[in-house]
C-alpha positions in Angstrom: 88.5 112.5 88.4 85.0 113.2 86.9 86.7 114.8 83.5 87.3 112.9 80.7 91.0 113.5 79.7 90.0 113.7 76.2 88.6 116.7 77.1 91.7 118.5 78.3 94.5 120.0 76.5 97.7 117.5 77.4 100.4 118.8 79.3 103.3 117.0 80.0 104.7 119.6 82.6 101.3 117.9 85.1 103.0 114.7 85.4 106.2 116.7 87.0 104.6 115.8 90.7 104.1 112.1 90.0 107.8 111.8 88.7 108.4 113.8 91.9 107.1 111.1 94.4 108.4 108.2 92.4 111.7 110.1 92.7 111.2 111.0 96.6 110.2 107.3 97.0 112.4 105.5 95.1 115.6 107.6 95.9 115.2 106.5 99.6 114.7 103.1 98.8 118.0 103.1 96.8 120.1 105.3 99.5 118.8 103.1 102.5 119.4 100.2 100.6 123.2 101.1 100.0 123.3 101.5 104.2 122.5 98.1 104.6 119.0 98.7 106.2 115.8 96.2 106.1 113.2 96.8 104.0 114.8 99.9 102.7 112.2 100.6 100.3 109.4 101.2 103.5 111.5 103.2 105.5 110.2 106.6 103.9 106.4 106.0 104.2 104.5 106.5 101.0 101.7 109.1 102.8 105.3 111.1 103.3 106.5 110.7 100.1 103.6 111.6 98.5 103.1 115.1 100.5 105.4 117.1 98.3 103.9 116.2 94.9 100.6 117.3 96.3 101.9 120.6 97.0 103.9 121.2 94.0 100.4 119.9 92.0 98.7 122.8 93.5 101.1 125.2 93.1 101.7 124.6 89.3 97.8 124.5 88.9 96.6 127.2 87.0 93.2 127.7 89.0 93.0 129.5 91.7 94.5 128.5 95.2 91.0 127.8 96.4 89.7 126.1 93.0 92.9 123.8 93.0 92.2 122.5 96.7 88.8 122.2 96.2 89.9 119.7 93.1 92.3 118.0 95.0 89.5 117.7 97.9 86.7 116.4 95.0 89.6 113.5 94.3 90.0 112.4 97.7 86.2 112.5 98.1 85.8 110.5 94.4 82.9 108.0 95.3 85.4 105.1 94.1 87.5 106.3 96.5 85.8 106.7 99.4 84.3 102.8 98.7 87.4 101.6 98.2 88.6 102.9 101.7 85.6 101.7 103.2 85.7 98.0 102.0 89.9 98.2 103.3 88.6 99.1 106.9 86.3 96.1 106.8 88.9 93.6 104.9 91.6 94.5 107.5 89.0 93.9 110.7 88.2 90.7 108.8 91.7 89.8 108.9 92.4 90.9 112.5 89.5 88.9 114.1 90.3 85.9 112.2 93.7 85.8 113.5 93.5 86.6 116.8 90.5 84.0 117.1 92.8 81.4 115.9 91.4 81.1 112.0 94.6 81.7 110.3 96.8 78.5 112.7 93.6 76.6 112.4 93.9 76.8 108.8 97.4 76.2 108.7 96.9 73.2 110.8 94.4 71.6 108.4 96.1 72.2 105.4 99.4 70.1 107.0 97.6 67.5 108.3 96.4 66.7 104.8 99.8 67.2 103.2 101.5 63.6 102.0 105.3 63.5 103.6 106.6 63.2 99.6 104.6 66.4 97.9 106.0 69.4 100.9 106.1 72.1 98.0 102.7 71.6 96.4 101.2 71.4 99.2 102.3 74.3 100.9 101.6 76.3 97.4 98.1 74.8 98.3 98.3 76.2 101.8 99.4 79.6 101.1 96.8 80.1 98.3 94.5 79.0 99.7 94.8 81.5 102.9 95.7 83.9 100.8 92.4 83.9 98.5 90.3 83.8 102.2 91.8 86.2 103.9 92.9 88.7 100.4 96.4 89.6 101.7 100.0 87.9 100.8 101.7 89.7 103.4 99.7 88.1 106.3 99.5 84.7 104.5 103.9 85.0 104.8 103.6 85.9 107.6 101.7 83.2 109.3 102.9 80.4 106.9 107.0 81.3 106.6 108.0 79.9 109.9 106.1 76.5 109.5 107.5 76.1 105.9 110.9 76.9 107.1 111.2 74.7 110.0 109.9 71.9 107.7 112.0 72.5 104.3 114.9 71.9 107.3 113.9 69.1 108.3 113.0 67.5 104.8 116.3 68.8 103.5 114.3 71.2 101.0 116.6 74.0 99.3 114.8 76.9 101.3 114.7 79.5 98.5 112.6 77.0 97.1 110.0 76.6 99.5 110.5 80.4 99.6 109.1 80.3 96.2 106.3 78.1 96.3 104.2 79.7 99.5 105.3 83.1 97.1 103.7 81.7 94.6 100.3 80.6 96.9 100.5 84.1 98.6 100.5 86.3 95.4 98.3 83.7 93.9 95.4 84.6 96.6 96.5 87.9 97.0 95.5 88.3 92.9 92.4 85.9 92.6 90.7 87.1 96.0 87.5 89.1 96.5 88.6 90.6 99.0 91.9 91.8 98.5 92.7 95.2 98.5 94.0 95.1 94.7 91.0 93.0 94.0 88.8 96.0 95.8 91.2 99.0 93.9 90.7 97.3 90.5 87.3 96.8 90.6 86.4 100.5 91.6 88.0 102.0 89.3 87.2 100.0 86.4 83.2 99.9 87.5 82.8 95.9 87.5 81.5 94.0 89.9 83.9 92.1 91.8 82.6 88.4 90.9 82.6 89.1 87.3 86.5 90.0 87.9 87.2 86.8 90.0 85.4 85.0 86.9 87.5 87.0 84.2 91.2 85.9 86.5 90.7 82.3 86.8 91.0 82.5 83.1 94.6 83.4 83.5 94.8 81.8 87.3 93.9 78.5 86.8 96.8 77.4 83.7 99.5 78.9 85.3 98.7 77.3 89.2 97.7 73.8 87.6 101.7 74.1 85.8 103.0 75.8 88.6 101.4 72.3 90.8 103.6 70.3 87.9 106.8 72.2 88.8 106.4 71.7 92.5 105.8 68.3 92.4 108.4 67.4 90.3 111.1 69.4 91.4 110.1 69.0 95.0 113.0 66.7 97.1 113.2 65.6 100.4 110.4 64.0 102.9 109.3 64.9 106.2 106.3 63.4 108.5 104.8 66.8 109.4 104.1 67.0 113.1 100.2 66.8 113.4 98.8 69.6 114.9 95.4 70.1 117.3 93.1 72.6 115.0 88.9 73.3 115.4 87.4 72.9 111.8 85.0 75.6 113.0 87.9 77.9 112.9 88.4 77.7 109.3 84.8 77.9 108.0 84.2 81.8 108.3 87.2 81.6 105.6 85.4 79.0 103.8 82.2 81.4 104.1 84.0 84.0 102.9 85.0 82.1 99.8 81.2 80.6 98.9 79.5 84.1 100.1 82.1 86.4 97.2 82.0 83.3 94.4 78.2 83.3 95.2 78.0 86.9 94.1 77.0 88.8 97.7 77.4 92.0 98.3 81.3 92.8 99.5 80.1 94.5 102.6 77.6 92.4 103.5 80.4 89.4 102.4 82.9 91.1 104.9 80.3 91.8 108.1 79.4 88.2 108.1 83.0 87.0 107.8 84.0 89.2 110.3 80.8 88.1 112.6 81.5 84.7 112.1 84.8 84.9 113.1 84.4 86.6 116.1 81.3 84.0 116.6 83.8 81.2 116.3 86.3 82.8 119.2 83.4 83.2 121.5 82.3 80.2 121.4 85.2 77.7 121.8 87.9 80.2 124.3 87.2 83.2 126.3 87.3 85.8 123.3 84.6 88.3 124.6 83.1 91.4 122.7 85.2 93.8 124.4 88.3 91.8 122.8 86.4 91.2 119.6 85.8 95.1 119.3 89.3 95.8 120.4 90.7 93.4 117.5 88.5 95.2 115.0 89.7 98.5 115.5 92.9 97.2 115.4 92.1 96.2 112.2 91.0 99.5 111.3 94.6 100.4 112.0 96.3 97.6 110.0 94.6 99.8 106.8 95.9 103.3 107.9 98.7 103.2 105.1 96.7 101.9 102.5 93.6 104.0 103.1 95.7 107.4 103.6 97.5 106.4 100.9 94.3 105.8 98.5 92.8 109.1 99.0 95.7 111.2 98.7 96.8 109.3 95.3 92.8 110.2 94.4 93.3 114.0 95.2 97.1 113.9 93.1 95.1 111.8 90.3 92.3 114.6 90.1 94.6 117.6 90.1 97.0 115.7 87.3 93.8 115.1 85.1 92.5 118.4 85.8 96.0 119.9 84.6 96.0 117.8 81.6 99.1 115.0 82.7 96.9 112.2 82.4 95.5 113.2 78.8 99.4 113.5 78.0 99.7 110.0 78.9 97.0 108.9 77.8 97.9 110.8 73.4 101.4 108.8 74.2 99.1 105.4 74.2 96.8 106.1 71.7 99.1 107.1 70.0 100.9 103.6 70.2 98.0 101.7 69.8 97.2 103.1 66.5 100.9 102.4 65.0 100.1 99.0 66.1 96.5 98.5 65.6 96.1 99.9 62.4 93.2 97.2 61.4 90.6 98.3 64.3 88.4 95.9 65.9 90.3 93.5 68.0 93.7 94.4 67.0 92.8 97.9 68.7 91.1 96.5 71.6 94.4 93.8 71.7 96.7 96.6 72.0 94.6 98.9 74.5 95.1 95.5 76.9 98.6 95.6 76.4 98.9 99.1 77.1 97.1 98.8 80.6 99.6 96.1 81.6 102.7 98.0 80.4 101.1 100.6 82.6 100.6 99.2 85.5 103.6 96.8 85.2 105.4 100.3 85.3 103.9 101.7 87.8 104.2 99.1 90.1 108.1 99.0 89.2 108.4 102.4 90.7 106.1 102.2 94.1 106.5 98.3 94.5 103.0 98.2 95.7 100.7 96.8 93.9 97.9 98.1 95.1 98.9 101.9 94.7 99.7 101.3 91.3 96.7 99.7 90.6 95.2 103.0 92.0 97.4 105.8 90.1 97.2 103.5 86.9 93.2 103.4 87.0 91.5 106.4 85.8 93.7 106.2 82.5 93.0 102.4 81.9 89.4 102.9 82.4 89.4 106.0 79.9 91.1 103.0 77.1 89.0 100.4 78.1 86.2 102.5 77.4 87.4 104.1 73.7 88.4 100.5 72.9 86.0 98.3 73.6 87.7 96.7 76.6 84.5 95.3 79.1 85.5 96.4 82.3 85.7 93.0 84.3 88.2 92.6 81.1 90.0 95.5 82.2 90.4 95.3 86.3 91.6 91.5 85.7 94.2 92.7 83.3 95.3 95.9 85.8 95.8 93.4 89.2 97.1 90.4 87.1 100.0 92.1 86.1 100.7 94.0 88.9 100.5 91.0 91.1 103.5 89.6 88.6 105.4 92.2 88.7 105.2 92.1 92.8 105.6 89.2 93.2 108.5 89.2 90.9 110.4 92.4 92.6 113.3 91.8 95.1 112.4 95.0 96.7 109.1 94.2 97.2 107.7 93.4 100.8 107.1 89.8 99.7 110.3 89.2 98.9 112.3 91.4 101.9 109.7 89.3 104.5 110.7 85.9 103.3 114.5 86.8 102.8 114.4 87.8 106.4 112.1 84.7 107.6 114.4 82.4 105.5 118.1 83.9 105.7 118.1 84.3 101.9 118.6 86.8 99.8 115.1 88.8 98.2 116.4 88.0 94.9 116.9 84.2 95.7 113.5 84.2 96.9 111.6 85.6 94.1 113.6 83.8 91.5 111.6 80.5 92.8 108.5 82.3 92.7 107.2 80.0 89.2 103.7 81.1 89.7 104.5 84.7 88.9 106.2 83.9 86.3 104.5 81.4 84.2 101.3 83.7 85.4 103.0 86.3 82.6 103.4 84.0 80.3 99.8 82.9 80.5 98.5 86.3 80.3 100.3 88.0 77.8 99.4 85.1 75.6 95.5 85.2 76.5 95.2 88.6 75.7 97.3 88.3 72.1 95.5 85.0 71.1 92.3 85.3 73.0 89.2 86.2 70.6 87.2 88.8 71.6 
């Protein structure tokens, strides 16, 4: 990961062992998906999937047996990599301790006791992003909002694939724009930018497409319901609110997570019986919530390093060039327009294939960065462009975990639930005309 692929002679035989996990990965997904099983893209876990490619990396390496290992081992050690792991392990104890301290139905709790009986869709889009941006996962802000949004779209009489779609549309909203989410985390590594200058560079693209996506919601939203008020402690919420000023303000990420993750445990301690032995139990257990992702990141660093090393990534990388030119033939801005573009057909690709944003992020890095850099593309420039589109095109897959959690929390089917998801999809629109019109 150190090489610069312009450097290597391209060889397209090197990307054989991606296509082979995409295939290993995707092929299950399909086959358990035509059996009729849930979540049929996560029954084959990715670290699994992934294991073979490795090997058949190695073995079509032309170093030496030791020399190739020792590459992949240099990958999985990258220093991006090994930060990136680190600032998971934190954001998942973060996320543990904040819900089992009662942050997360705390927060829920305010944010529907300020809700007006006639705007239910808004406000919940308000809800889920704004969970979503504190605690930098979609998954869990489903997960704890779903059932509330449900039970109340019943009892207003709301279509529920459409208040499916608007806590989507909160959830991948956070899930893009927070500090510390994991996709944040991946594409501020490998892009070398600091992670407020990121935020800064989204709400370019964030802030059009919510404020319109607020329009739709409100407009299209039917139905009333007096929202059962619900006991809460305000000082519940404000390590999320910490969290929030402490990232925007610029702080450290591990010094940003530690505090959050103090405070919370603070909070349980002082208003229940949460005691350290509990608070250190629910951090580990955090620890655990990031095994996938953190295996996962290392072993995509070690494939990524043996791939550039063998020259697949250069290949890739003369195919864009190679596009950009034919399309950019004026230089300047045109070139640096079409290097932009490039990333997010990349990484909109990639994310296709794995349905995980995150990993995409990740396999799609070291070649973005590599463009960014020959075309002028400032890196907070870059790591925005890499997450926003990913997050659209998760957000936007039926076979993404999103979409399989709320068809199952909802009844509905994935692709009912994602074709609601407006934020998503005026978030494309929005960004793919920023980066055309937008002067550099």
């Amino acid at each position: 990961m150190s090489e610069s692929t312009s450097d290597i002679q391209p060889r397209a035989i090197a990307l054989i062992p991606l296509a082979l996990f995409l295939v290993l990965f995707i092929g299950a997904g399909l086959y358990f998906q035509s059996q009729g099983v849930d979540f049929a893209f996560y029954q084959l876990p990715s670290v699994v999937a992934i294991l073979p490619a490795i090997l058949l990396a190695i073995i079509l390496s032309k170093q030496k047996l030791n020399k190739a290992i020792g590459t992949f081992v240099s990958g999985v050690g990258h220093s991006n990599i090994i930060t990136m792991c680190l600032i998971y392990l934190l954001a998942g104890a973060f996320a543990a301790v904040g819900k089992a301290t009662g942050g997360v139905d705390a927060t829920v709790a305010l944010g529907l006791s300020l809700i007006p009986a006639s705007l239910l869709l808004p406000g919940f889009f308000l809800i889920a992003a704004f969970i979503s941006t504190s605690m930098g996962t979609s998954m869990g802000t489903l997960a704890a909002v779903a059932p509330i949004a449900l039970g109340v779209a019943q009892q207003a009489g709301i279509e529920p694939a459409l208040m499916a779609g608007a806590i989507l549309s909160g959830a991948m909203f956070g899930d893009n724009l927070s500090i510390i989410s994991d996709t944040t985390i991946a594409s501020t590594r490998t892009q070398g930018c600091g992670m407020k200058d990121k935020f800064r560079e989204n709400l370019i693209f964030a802030i059009p497409a919510s404020l319109i996506t607020l329009v739709i919601f409100v407009f299209i939203g039917t139905g009333e319901a007096v929202v059962e008020q619900q006991d809460y402690e305000l000082i519940k919420v404000l390590p999320y609110i910490a969290i929030l000023i402490l990232a925007v303000a610029g702080v450290n990420v591990f010094v940003v997570l530690t505090a959050g993750i103090l405070f919370a445990g603070l909070s349980g301690v002082m208003l229940s019986d949460y005691g350290v032995i509990q608070f250190g139990q629910d951090v580990y257990a955090g620890f655990g919530n990031m095994q996938e992702i953190f295996i996962l990141s290392m072993l995509v660093g070690g494939l990524a390093a043996l791939m550039q090393q063998q020259g697949g990534l250069a290949f890739v990388s003369s195919i864009i060039q190679r596009l950009i030119v034919k399309y950019s033939s004026k230089g300047g801005d045109a070139s640096t327009r079409a290097a932009e573009l490039g990333m997010a057909g990349l990484v909109s690709f990639t994310n296709t294939c794995v349905a995980n944003n995150t990993v995409s992020i990740i396999v799609a890095g070291d070649l973005a960065k590599e463009l960014a850099t020959k075309h002028q593309v400032a890196p907070k420039r870059a790591a925005s462009i890499l997450d926003i589109f990913a997050c659209i095109v998760q957000g936007l897959l039926p076979y993404g975990a999103q979409a399989l959690l709320l068809s199952s929390a909802f009844l509905i089917s994935p692709l009912a639930a994602v074709s609601q998801a407006y934020y998503c999809m005026l978030l494309a629109v929005v960004a793919i005309a920023v980066v055309i019109w937008r002067k550099r």
